[in-house]
VEXZAVEX-340014 format. One line per 2 residues: their letters; for each residue x, y negated, z negated of C-alpha. Coordinates in steps of 0.25 Angstrom, whole numbers, padded with zeros to 4 digits. Each point is the difference from the previous one (the first is absolute). Layout:
a) X:Y:Z  ...
This chain:
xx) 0083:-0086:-0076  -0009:-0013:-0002
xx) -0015:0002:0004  0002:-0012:0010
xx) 0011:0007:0007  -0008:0013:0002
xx) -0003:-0001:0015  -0002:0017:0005
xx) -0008:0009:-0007  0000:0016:0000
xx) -0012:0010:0000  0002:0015:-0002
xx) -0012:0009:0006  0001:0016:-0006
xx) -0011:0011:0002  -0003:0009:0010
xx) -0009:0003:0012  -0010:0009:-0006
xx) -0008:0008:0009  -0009:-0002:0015
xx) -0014:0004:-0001  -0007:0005:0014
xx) -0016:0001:-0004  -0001:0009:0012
xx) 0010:0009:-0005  0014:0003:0005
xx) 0003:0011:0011  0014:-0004:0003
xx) 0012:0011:-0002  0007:-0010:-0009
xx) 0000:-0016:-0001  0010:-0010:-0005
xx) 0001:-0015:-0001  0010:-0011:0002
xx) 0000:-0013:-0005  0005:-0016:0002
xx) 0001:-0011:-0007  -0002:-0013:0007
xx) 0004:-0013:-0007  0000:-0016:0005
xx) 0012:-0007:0004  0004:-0005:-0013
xx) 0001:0014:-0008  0010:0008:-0002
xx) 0002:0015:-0003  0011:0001:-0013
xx) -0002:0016:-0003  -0008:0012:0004
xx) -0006:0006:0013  -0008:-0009:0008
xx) -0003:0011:0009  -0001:0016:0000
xx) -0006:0013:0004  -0009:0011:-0009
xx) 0002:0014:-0002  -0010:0011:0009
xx) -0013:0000:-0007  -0013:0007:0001
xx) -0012:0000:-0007  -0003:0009:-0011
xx) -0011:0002:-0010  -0006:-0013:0006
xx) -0003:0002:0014  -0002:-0015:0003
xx) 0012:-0003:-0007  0016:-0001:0002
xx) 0008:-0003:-0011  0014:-0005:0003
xx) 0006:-0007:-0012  0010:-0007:0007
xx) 0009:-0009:-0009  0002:-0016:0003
xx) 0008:-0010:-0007  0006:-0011:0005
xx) 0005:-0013:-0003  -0003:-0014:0005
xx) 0007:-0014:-0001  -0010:-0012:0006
xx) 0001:-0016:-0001  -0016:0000:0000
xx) -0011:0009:0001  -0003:-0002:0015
xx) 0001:0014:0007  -0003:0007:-0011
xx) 0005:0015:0004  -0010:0010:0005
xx) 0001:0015:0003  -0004:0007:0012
xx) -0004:0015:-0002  0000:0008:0012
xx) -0006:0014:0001  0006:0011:0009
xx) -0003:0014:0001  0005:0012:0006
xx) -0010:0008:0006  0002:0015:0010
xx) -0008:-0005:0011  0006:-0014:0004
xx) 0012:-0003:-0010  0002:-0011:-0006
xx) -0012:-0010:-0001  -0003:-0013:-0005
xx) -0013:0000:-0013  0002:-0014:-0003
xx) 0004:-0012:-0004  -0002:-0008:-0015
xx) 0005:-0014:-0005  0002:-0003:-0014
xx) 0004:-0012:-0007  0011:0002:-0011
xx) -0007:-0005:-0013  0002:-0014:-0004
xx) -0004:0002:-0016  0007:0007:-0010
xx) -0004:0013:-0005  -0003:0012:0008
xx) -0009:0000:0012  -0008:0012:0007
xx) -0005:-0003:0013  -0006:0006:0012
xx) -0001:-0005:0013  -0006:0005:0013
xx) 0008:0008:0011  -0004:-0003:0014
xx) 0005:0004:0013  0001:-0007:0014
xx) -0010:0003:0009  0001:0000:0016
xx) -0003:-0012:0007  -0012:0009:0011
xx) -0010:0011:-0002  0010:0009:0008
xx) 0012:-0003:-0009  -0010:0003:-0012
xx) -0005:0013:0005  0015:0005:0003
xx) 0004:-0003:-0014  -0012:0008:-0006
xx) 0004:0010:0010  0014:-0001:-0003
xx) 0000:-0002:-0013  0012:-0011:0004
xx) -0006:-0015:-0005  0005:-0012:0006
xx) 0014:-0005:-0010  0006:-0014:-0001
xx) 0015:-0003:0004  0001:-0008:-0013
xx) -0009:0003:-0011  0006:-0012:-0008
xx) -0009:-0008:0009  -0011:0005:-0010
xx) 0006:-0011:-0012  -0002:-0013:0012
xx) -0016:-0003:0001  0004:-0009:0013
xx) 0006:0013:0008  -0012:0010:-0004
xx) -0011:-0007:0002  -0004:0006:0014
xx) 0004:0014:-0007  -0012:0010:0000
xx) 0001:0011:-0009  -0008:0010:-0009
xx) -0001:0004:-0013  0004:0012:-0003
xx) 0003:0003:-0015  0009:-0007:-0009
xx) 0013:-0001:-0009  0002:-0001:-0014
xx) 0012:-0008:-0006  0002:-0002:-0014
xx) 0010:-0010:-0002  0007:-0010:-0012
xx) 0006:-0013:0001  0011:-0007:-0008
xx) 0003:-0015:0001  0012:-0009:-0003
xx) 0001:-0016:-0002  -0015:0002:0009
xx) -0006:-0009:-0012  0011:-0008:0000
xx) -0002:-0004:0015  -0013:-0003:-0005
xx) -0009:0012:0004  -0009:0007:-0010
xx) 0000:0014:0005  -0006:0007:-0014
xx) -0013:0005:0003  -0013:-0004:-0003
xx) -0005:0001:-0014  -0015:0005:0000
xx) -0009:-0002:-0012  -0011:0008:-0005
xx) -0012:-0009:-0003  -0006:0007:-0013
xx) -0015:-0003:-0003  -0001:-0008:-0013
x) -0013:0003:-0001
């Protein structure tokens, strides 16, 4: 196929959603996470899982962290890079008092260079719209949980959201590209230099 006639281009995204780390420490029975993958209106999923569930996980020597190691791959085919696909990380946890709780919510962006890529992003969580509906979730233990969470991926439906930090997520992914270059977008990383001193 001629360059001229090339008019789709795929991206292959592989790694794994690494582990959660909670700086207060974790005092749940057993967590888990599930995760969606949100993509504009001209992409396409080709292969893979663009949702799923983890295993039952607790901490271990780490008392602050989780580690889940829960697989992704999945395969996209797009005319243009507009809706880049992003993933949303949620964080559930089973605890003896009040069941099964919401920890948290995180929002990454699939990597858009070559090579592989680790990053960490914050986990927040809803909080109640009163005093009162604040002081029953303390009491509770039950914060407040949003109907959709793929409303995190749209600024223009989140922006009244208010929410709290509360730990954060690490993801360590790799991308793959097609015929991306030849649509004409450069997506090889930055080349940094090293200025030596001559002197």
């Amino acid at each position: 196929m001629k360059d001229s006639e090339i008019t789709k281009f795929l991206v292959s995204f592989t790694g794994q959603i690494e582990y959660v780390t909670l700086p207060d420490g974790v005092f749940d029975d057993q967590s888990y996470i599930q995760y969606e993958t949100v993509w504009g209106p001209d992409w396409a999923p080709m292969s893979g899982l663009t949702s799923g569930t983890s295993q039952m996980a607790r901490s271990g020597v780490d008392p602050e962290r989780i580690i889940f190691n829960l697989p992704l791959d999945m395969v996209f085919s797009s005319t243009n890079v507009s809706g880049w696909p992003q993933i949303i990380v949620t964080l559930r946890a089973q605890n003896t008092i009040v069941g099964d709780v919401l920890r948290g919510y995180s929002l990454f962006l699939m990597p858009p260079t070559t090579g592989l890529n680790l990053t960490s992003a914050p986990l927040v969580r809803p909080q109640a719209a009163t005093l009162l509906g604040e002081w029953l979730a303390w009491l509770t233990g039950r914060y407040p949980e949003l109907a959709d969470p793929k409303m995190l991926a749209s600024g223009k439906d989140n922006y009244l959201l208010k929410t709290e930090s509360y730990g954060s997520v690490t993801v360590s992914l790799s991308m793959v590209s097609k015929d991306l270059r030849k649509l004409g977008y450069d997506n090889q990383p930055p080349i940094y230099k090293t200025v030596s001193d001559s002197s």
